[in-house]
Structure formats: structure tokens, C-alpha cells
C-alpha positions as CSV (number, residue, x, y, z in Angstrom):
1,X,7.2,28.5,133.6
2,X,3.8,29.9,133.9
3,X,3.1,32.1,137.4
4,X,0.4,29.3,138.7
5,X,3.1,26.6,138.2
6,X,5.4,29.1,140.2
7,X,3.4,29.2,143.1
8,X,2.2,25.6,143.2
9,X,5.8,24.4,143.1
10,X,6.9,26.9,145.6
11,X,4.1,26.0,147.9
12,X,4.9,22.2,147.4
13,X,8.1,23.1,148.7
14,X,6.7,24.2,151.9
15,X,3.9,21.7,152.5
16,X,5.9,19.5,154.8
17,X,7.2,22.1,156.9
18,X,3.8,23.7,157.0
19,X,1.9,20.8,157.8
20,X,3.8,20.1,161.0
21,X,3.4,24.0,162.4
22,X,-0.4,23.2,161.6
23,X,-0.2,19.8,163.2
24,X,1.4,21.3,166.5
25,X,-0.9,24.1,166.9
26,X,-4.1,22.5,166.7
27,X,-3.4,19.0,167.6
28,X,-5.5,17.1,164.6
29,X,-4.5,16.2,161.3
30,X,-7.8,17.1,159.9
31,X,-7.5,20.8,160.8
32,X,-3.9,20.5,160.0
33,X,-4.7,19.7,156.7
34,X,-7.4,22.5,156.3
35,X,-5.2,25.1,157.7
36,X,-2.6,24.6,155.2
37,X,-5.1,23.9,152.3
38,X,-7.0,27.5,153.3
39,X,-3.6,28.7,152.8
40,X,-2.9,27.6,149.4
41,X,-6.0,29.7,148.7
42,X,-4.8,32.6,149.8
43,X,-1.7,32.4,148.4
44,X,-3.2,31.9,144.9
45,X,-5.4,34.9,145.2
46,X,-2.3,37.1,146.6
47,X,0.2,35.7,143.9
48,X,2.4,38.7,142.9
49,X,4.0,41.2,145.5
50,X,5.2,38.1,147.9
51,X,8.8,38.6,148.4
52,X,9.5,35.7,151.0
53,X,6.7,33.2,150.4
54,X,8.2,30.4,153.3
55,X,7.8,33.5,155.5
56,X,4.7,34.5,154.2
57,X,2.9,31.2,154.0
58,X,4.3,30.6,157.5
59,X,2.3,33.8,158.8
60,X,-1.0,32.6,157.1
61,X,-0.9,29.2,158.8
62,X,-0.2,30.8,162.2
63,X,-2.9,33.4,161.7
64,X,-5.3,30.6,160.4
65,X,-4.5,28.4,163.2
66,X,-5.0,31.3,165.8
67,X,-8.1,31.9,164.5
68,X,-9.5,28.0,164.8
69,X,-7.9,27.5,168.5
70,X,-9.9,31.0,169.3
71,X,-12.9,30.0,168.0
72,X,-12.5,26.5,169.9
73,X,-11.8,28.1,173.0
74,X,-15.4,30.6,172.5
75,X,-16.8,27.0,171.5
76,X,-15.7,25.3,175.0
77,X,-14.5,22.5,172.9
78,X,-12.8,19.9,175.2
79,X,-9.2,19.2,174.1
80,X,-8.3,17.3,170.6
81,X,-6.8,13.7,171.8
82,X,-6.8,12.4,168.5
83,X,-8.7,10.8,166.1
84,X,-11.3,7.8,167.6
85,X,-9.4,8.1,170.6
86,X,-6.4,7.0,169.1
87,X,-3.1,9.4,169.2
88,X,-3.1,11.6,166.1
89,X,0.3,11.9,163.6
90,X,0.8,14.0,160.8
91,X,0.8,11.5,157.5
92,X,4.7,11.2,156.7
93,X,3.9,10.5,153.0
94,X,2.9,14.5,153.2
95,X,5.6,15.8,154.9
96,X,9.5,16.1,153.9
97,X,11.7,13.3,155.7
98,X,12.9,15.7,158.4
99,X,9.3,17.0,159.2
100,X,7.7,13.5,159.1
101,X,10.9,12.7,162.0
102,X,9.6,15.7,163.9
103,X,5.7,15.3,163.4
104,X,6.3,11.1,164.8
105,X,7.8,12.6,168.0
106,X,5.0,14.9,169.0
107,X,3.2,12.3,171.3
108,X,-0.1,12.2,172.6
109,X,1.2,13.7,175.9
110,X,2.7,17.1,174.2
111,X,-0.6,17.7,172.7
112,X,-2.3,17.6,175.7
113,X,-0.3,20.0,177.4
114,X,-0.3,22.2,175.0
115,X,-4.3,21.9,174.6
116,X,-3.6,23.7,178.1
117,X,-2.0,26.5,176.8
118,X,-3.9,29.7,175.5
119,X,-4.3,30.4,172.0
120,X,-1.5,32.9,172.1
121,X,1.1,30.9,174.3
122,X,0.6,28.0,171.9
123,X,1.2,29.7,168.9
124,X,4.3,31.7,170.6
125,X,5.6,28.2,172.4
126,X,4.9,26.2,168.5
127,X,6.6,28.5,166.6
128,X,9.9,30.0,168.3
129,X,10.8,26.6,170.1
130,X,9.7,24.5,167.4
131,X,10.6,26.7,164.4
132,X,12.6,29.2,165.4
133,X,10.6,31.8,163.8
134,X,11.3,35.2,165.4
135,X,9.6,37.2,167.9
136,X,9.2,40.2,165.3
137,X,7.5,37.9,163.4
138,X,5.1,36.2,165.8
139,X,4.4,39.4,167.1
140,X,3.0,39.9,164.2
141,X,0.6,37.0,163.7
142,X,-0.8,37.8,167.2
143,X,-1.1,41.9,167.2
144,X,1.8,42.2,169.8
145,X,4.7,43.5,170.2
146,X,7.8,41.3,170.4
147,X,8.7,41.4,174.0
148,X,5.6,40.2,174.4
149,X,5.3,37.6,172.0
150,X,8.7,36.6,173.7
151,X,6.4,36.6,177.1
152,X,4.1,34.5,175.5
153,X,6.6,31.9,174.8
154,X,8.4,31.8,177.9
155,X,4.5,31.0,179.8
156,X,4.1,28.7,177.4
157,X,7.7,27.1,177.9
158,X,7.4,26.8,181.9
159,X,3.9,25.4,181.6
160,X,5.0,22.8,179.2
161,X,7.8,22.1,181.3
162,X,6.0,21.5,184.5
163,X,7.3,24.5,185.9
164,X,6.0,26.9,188.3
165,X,4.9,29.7,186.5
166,X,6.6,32.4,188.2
167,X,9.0,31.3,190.4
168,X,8.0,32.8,194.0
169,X,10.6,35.1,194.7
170,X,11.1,36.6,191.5
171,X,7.2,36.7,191.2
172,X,7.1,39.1,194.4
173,X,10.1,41.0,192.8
174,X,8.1,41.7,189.7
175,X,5.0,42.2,191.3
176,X,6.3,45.1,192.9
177,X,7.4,46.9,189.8
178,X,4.4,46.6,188.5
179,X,2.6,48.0,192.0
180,X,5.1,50.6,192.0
181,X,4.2,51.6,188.2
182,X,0.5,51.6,188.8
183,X,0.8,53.6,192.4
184,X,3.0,56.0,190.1
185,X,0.4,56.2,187.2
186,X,-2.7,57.1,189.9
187,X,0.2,60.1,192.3
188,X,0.6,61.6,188.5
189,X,4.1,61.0,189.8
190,X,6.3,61.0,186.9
191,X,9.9,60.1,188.6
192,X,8.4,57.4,190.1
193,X,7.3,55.9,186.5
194,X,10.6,56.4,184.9
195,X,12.2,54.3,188.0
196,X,10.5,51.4,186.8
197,X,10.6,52.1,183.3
198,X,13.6,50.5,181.2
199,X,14.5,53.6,179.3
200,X,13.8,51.5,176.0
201,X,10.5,50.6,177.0
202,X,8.1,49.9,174.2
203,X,4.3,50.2,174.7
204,X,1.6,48.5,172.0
205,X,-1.9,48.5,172.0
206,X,-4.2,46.6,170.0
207,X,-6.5,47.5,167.6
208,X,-9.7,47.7,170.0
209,X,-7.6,49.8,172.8
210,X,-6.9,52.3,170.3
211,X,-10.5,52.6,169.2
212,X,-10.7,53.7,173.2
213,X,-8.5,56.2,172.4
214,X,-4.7,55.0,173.2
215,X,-2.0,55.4,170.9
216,X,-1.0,52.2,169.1
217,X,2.8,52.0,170.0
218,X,5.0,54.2,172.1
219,X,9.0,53.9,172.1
220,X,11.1,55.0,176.1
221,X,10.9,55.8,179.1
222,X,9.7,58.9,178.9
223,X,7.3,59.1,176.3
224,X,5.4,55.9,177.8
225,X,5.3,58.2,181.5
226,X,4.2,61.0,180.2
227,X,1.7,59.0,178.6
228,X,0.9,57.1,181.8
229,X,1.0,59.9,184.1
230,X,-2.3,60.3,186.4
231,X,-3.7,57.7,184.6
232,X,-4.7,54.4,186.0
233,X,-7.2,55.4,188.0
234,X,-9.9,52.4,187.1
235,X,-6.7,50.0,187.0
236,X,-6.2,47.3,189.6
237,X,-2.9,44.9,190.1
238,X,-3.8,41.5,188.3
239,X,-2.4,38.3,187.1
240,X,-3.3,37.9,183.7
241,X,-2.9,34.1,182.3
242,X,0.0,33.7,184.5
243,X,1.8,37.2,183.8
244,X,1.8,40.6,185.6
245,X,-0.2,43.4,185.0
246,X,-3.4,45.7,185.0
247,X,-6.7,45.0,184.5
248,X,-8.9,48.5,183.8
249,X,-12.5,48.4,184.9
250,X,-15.2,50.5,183.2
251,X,-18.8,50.6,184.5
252,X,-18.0,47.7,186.0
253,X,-17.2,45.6,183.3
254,X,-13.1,44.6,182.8
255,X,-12.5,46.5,179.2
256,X,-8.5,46.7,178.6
257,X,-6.4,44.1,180.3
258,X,-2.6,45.6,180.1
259,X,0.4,42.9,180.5
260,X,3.9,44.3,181.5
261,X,7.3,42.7,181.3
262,X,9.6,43.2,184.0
263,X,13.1,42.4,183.5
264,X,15.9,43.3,186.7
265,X,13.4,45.1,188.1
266,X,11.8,47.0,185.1
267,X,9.4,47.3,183.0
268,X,10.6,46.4,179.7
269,X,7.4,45.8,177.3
270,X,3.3,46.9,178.1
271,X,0.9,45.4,176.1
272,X,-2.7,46.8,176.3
273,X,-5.6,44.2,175.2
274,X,-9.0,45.6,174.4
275,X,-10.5,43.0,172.2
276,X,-13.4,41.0,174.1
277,X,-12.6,37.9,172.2
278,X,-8.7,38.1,173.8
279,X,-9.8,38.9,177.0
280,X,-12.7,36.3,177.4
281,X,-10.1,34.0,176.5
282,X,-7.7,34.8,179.5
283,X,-7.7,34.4,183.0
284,X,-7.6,37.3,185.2
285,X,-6.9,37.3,189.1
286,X,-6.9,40.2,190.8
287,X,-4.3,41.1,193.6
């Protein structure tokens, strides 16, 4: 069997299930179909050195998705509601009989709501819930860590649910931590960070906060208060799409938008965003 026939079997085998991640994260069959198409490009000019092409081929859609609903959201398009008016579905003569079953129930209703949803939270929500594909992975595909990819999804879920985003007394619960941390950060006061700091707390920075001069990932409790420790000084308590955190002001422009999770009363994951395109995307209310 010759290597191209490899691959374009092996992709084959993966259309289906590909076309329906496609299909979920952007809402339209057209893009759906160029997602997955743009894939099978890429694939042919990786070829060799892909251990686990599902998982690989399953990144490249996500990332290749993320990119489109980004550069939608920079566009202001208004939400995909199908073709002509009419309600989009995936073409079941392209898809596998299970993912043609699960492509027909995605109504016109779904999409919406997940129109709603940031790019992020919609790739998060689309691919864990709908495709079990782990948090390490997804993670991944958006430059986060995975307890914040896990965030993501769990946003995600209670918007699509209908449910309020932060239920009101945990809400105040966790907004404390976070005031705690961030009145910590500015006293230099470095018991006070490691009492709401889980002592496995993983820090991550993107590629654009680093460039400001953070360190890309930092592992406990300590390390992440020492590195914390006086700082915070332009930081002021915010909600950031829906989630808890900082939001750092520089000559009076918001640069680095940091997200924290806060599980029984710690802080279990902080995520620092630097890149303008991410943070023009969000919504940011200060406390």
C-alpha cells in the first residue's frame, strides 16, 4: 500500500466523525466542510511522524475551527442560522451512521446557543461533552492549561443549560478567594497567598504574557506565591466572560486578563491571557 493511499484511507476513516466536531463548532455545513477539507491538507503535507492520526486530525479541526469562530467574532458577524434561513444539517451521506444520528439531532435551537458562547467555551463545551476528548488535549488546541480548559467547559455547560452562571452564593464564596489572593499579591504577604492557594496549583501563561516577561507555567503553591508575591499592583478584581479573576491595567489600557479557578475555597488553576485577539474577544466587568 503506497503512503498516500495510507493516509487517504485513514482520513476517510475519520471524515464522519470529523465532520460533525466541524459541524458543531461553527454551525454551517459549508465551513464544516472546509474545515475538514483544510485538514486533509495538512495532513498530507505532515504525513510521516503522526503516531495517533484520529487524535491528531481531531486537534487540526479544533484549531481550524477556533481560528474561523475568532476571526468571525473580530468580523462582528451575526450568528450562523443556517443556510437561506433554513436550519442547517450535516449531509448524512458524508458522515458514518452513528455521526449522521448525532449531526440530525443538533437543531436549530443548539446552534444558536452555542453562537452565544465564546470561541473558547464552544470549542471546550463541543468537544469534551460531545466527544469526550480530554481536557489535556483541548488545553492544548486553545493554549491553556487543563483546569482551565475544564473551566471553559463548565461556562459553556451552564450557559447552554440556561443556568445561572455562577450560582450566587458560591459566586460570593469564590469571589473572595480571589480578593483574598489579589490583596495578598499587593501586602507582598506570602502566608496569605498560600491560604488560598491549593498546594497543587498550576499557573500558565500564554504565549503573549510571556513576551511581557512571565514564566510560561508554574507547578504549587509555593512556587506560584513566590512568584505572585508584591505583585498585582496594576491588577483589579474582574469577571472575565463569566469567570473570576484579574484584569492588569498598563498605561491605561487592559494588557493581561488573568482567570483563576477556585475549587472549596482555593485557587486551583491561573490562567494569564495577554494576546489582544483573546482579550478583545472577552467580556470584562470590573468589581
Amino acid at each position: 500500500m503506497s503512503e498516500k493511499k495510507f493516509w487517504t484511507e485513514r482520513f476517510e476513516a475519520e471524515r464522519g466523525r470529523l465532520s460533525a466536531v466541524a459541524y458543531r463548532m461553527l454551525g454551517s455545513r459549508a465551513e464544516a466542510e472546509d474545515a475538514v477539507q483544510e485538514a486533509w491538507l495538512r495532513l498530507e503535507r505532515a504525513g510521516e511522524g503522526i503516531d495517533n492520526p484520529a487524535g491528531w486530525l481531531t486537534t487540526v479541526v479544533g484549531r481550524i475551527c477556533l481560528d474561523m469562530l475568532r476571526a468571525r467574532t473580530r468580523r462582528g458577524e451575526e450568528p450562523i442560522e443556517g443556510d437561506a434561513g433554513e436550519t442547517q444539517h450535516a449531509d448524512p451521506g458524508a458522515l458514518a451512521d452513528e455521526q449522521a444520528a448525532l449531526a440530525d439531532s443538533v437543531g436549530l435551537a443548539l446552534l444558536v446557543v452555542l453562537e452565544r458562547l465564546a470561541p473558547a467555551e464552544r470549542l471546550a463545551f463541543v468537544l469534551h461533552d460531545m466527544f469526550d476528548v480530554p481536557f489535556e488535549e483541548i488545553g492544548r488546541i486553545v493554549d491553556r492549561s487543563p483546569v482551565a480548559a475544564r473551566q471553559l467547559a463548565s461556562r459553556a455547560r451552564r450557559r447552554v443549560q440556561g443556568l445561572p452562571e455562577t450560582p450566587s452564593a458560591d459566586y460570593e464564596r469564590r469571589k473572595g478567594v480571589v480578593a483574598a489572593f489579589l490583596a495578598a499579591s499587593r501586602d507582598g504577604d506570602f502566608s496569605g497567598l498560600l491560604a488560598v492557594l491549593d498546594p497543587d496549583v498550576v499557573f500558565h501563561a500564554d504565549a503573549d504574557a510571556v513576551r511581557l516577561g512571565s514564566l510560561a507555567e508554574i507547578h504549587g503553591a509555593e512556587a506560584v506565591a513566590t512568584t505572585f508575591k508584591g505583585k498585582a499592583t496594576a491588577a483589579r478584581l474582574a469577571r472575565i466572560d463569566g469567570a473570576l479573576g484579574l484584569a492588569v491595567i498598563l498605561g491605561g489600557e487592559l494588557r493581561v486578563v488573568v482567570v483563576m479557578d477556585v475549587e472549596d475555597d482555593r485557587i486551583v488553576g491561573i490562567e494569564s491571557i495577554a494576546d489582544p485577539a483573546r482579550i478583545a474577544a472577552m467580556t470584562v466587568d470590573y468589581l
